[in-house]
ZAFIFI-298752 format. One record per residue (C-alpha): residue number from 1; y, x, z; residue in one letter. Coordinates in steps of 0.05 Angstrom, whole numbers. Layout:
<recs>
REC  num      py      px      pz  residuo
REC  NUM       Y       X       Z        a
...
</recs>
This chain:
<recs>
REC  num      py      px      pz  residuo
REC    1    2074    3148    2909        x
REC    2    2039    3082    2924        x
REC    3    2006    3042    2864        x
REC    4    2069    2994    2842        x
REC    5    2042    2923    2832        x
REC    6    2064    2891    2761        x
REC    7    2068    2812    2753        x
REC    8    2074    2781    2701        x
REC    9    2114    2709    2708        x
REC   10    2088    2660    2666        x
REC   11    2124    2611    2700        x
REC   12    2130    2551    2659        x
REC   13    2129    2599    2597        x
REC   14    2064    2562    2587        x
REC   15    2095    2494    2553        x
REC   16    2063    2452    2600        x
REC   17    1990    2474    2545        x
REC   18    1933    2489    2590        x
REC   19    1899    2527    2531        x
REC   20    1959    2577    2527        x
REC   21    1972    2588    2601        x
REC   22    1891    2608    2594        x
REC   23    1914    2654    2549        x
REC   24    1970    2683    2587        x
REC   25    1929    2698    2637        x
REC   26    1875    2738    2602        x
REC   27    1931    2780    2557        x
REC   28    1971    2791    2618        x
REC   29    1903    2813    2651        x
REC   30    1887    2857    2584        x
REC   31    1958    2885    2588        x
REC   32    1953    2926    2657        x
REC   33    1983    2866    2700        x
REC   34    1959    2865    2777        x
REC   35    1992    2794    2791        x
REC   36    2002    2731    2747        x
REC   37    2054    2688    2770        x
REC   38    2064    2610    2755        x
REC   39    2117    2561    2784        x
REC   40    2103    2499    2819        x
REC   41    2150    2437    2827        x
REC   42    2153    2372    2845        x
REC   43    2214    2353    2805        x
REC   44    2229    2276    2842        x
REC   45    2228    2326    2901        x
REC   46    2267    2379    2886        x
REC   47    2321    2348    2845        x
REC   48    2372    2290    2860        x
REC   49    2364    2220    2823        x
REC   50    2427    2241    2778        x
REC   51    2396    2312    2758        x
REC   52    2332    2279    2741        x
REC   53    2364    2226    2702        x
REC   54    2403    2267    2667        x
REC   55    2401    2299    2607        x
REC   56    2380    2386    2597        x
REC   57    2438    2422    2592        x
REC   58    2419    2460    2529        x
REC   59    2388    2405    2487        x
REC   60    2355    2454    2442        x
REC   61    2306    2477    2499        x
REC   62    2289    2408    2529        x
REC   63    2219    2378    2532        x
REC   64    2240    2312    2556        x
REC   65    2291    2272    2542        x
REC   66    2324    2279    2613        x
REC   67    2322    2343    2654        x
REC   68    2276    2301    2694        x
REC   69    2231    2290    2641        x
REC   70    2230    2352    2623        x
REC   71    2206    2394    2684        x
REC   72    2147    2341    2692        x
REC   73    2121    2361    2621        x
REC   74    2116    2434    2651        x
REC   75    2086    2424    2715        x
REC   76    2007    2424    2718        x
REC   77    1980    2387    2777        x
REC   78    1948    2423    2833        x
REC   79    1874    2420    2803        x
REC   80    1897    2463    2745        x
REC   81    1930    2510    2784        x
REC   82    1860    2518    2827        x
REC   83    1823    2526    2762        x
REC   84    1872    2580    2726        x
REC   85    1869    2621    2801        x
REC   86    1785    2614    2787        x
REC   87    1803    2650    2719        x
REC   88    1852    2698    2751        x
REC   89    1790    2714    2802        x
REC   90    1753    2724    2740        x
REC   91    1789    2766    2699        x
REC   92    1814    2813    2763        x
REC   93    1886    2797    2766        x
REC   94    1915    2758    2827        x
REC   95    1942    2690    2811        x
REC   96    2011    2668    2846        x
REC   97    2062    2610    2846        x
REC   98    2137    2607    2861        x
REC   99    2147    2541    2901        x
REC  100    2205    2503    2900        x
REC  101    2191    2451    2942        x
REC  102    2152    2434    3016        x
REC  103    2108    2398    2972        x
REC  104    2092    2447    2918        x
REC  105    2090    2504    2982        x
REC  106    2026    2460    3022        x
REC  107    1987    2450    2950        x
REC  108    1996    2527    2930        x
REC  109    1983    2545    3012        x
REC  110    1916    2504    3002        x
REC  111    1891    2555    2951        x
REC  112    1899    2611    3001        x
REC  113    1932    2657    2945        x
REC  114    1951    2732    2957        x
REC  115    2021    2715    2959        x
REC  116    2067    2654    2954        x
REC  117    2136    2669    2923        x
REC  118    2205    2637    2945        x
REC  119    2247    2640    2885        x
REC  120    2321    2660    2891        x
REC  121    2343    2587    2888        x
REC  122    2297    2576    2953        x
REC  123    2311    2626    2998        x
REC  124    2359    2586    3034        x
REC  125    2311    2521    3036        x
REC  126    2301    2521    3108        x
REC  127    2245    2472    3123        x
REC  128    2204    2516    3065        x
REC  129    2209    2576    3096        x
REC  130    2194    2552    3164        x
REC  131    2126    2523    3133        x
REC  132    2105    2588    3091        x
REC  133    2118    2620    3165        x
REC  134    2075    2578    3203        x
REC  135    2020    2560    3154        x
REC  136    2014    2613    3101        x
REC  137    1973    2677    3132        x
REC  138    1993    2706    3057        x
REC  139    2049    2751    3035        x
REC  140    2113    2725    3033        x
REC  141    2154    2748    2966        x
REC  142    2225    2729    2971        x
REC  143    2277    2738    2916        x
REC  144    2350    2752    2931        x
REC  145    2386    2731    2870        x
REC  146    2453    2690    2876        x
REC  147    2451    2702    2953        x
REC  148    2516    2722    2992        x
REC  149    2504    2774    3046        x
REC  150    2512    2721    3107        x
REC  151    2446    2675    3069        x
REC  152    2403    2745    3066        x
REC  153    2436    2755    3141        x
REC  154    2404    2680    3157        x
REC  155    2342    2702    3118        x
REC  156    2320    2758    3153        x
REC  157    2344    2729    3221        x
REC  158    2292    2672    3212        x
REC  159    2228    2715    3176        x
REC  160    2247    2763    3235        x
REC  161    2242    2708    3290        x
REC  162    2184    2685    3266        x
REC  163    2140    2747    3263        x
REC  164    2137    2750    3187        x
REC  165    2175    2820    3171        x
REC  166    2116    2851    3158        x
REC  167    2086    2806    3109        x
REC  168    2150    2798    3061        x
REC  169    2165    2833    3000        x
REC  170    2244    2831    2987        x
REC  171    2265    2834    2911        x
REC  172    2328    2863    2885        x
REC  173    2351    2804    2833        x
REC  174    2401    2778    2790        x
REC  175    2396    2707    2771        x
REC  176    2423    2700    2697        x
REC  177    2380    2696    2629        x
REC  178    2381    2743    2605        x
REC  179    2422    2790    2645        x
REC  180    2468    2845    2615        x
REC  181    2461    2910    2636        x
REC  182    2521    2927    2670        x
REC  183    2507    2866    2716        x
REC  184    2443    2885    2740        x
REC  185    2463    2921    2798        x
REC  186    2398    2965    2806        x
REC  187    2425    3006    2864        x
REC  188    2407    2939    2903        x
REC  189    2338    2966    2902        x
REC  190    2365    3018    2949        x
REC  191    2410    2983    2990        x
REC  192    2346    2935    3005        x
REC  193    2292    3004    3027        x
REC  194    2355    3032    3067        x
REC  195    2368    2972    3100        x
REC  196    2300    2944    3109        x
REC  197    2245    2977    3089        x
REC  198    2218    3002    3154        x
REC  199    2213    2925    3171        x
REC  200    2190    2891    3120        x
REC  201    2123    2906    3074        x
REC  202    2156    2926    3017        x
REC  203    2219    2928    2973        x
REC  204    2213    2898    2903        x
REC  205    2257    2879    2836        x
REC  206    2252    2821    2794        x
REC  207    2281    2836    2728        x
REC  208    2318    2785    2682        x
REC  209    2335    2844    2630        x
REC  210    2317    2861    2559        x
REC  211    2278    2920    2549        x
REC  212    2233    2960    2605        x
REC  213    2280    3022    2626        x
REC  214    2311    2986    2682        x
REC  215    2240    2968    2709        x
REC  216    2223    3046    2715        x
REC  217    2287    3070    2737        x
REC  218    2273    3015    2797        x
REC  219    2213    3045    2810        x
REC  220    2247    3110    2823        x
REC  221    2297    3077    2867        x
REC  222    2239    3055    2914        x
REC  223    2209    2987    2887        x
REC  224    2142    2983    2896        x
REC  225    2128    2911    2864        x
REC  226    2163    2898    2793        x
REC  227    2161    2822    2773        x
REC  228    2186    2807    2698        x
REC  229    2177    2738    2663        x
REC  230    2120    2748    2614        x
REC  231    2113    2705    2542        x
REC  232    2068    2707    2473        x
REC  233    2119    2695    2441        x
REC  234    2204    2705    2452        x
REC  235    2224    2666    2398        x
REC  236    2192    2594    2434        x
REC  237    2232    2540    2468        x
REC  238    2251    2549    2535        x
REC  239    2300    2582    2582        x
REC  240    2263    2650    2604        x
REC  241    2237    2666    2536        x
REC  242    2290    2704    2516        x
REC  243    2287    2748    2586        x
REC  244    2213    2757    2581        x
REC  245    2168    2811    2553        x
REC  246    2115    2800    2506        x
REC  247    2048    2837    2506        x
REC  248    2064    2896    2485        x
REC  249    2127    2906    2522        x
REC  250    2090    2888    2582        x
REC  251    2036    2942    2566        x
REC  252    2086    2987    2561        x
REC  253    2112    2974    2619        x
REC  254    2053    2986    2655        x
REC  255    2035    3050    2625        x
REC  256    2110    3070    2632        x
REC  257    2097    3054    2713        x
REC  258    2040    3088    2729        x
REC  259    2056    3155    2687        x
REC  260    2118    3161    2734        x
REC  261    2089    3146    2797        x
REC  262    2038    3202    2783        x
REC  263    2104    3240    2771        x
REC  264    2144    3218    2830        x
REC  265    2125    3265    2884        x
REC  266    2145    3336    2914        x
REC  267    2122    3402    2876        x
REC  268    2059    3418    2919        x
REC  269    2065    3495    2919        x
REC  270    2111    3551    2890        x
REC  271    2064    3558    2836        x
REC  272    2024    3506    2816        x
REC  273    1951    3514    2781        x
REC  274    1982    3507    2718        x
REC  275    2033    3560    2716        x
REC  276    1992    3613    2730        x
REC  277    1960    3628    2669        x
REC  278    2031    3615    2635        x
REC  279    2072    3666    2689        x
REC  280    2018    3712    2672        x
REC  281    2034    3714    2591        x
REC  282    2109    3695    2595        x
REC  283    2153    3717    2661        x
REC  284    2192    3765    2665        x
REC  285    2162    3819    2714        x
REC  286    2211    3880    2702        x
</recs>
């Protein structure tokens, strides 16, 4: 099987600190990760007057005093972005961003990433996906959470048209925080590789889970990219904590990956190298 790419999303796990998303970066690089992934918004852009004046909707993870307020104190400007992907170049990993905005897509296009993400909440934003299509030579990693079957219909219709099939990764996703188990719907994995994955460039799943078995069972459904929020710490303020892994979970996670994919594949003879010597003390012959 084909070396399954990890990211970790730091998102805005970071606090809006400089020093920690630093940090992230080298654990997450430390811990196995191929991809780090950050977010990138431009709030006055991407929400109405009335959603940025008003207040979070669960006080006890605002950092702001309206939701407005609160997504500017964990946005970096483009300039830090460019100098955490010089670390990420560094250190070996690939950096990425989810954009959210035309905006946020032309600064994170101007870094010439690997791959630009579309979050789930995107994937319908027209006008973005027509730029990433035109003016992003990068992979295009699109999540399908909270998307009826008619938006992925419109989705593919559009990547399609435009000649970009071959550069998207799809991801299998459920948008909640965390999400329980019986609502993941990991068999979406499969419906996604059946239905497209002689199209596009590969099938993924972005987990919002606790724990890491879900993220190998994917693997054995046919995901070949696993995203999962990544944080030092669960117990901080903020919305994804409590869905994210922390170091050693993500560790795990990697190790957990690559000792199946070694295993995923067909038994290459009747009797493989190993069995001899054991056939020859313990089977049965008479």
């Amino acid at each position: 099987m084909e070396h399954v790419k990890i990211v970790a999303e730091i998102g805005c796990n970071h606090r809006g600190e400089i020093e920690t998303a630093r940090r992230m970066i080298q654990v997450a690089a430390l811990c196995g990760g191929d991809v780090v992934k950050f977010q990138k918004r431009n709030p006055r852009e991407c929400l109405t007057p009335e959603q940025y004046r008003a207040p979070h909707p669960v006080p006890a993870n605002a950092y702001g005093p309206t939701y407005g307020a609160h997504r500017e104190a964990l946005e970096f400007p483009i300039e830090v972005h460019g100098e955490l992907k010089a670390l990420c170049d560094v250190l070996g990993v690939d950096y990425s961003s989810s954009v959210w905005d035309l905006t946020s897509a032309k600064e994170v296009a101007s870094l010439n990433p690997l791959l630009i993400k579309v979050p789930s909440a995107c994937n319908t934003h027209g006008v973005l996906l027509n730029y990433l299509c035109a003016e992003f030579p990068g992979e295009l990693h699109i999540s399908l959470g909270m998307t009826t079957r008619a938006e992925e219909d419109r989705l593919i219709d559009l990547l399609a048209r435009r000649n970009r099939l071959k550069d998207t990764v799809l991801y299998a996703c459920v948008s909640g925080y965390p999400v329980p188990y019986e609502d993941v719907a990991l068999l979406e994995v499969e419906r996604l590789c059946e239905a497209y994955g002689t199209e596009v460039r590969a099938v993924g799943y972005s987990g919002h889970h606790l724990g890491i078995a879900v993220d190998v069972a994917a693997v054995t459904l046919g995901a070949t990219w696993l995203e999962r929020h990544f944080t030092l710490d669960r117990t901080w303020k903020g919305t994804d904590h409590a869905a994210s892994l922390e170091p050693m979970d993500l560790r795990q996670l990697v190790q957990d990956v690559r000792a199946v994919t070694k295993a995923l594949r067909p038994k290459g003879a009747e009797l493989l190298p190993i069995e001899v010597e054991q056939r020859r003390k313990l089977k049965w012959t008479g």
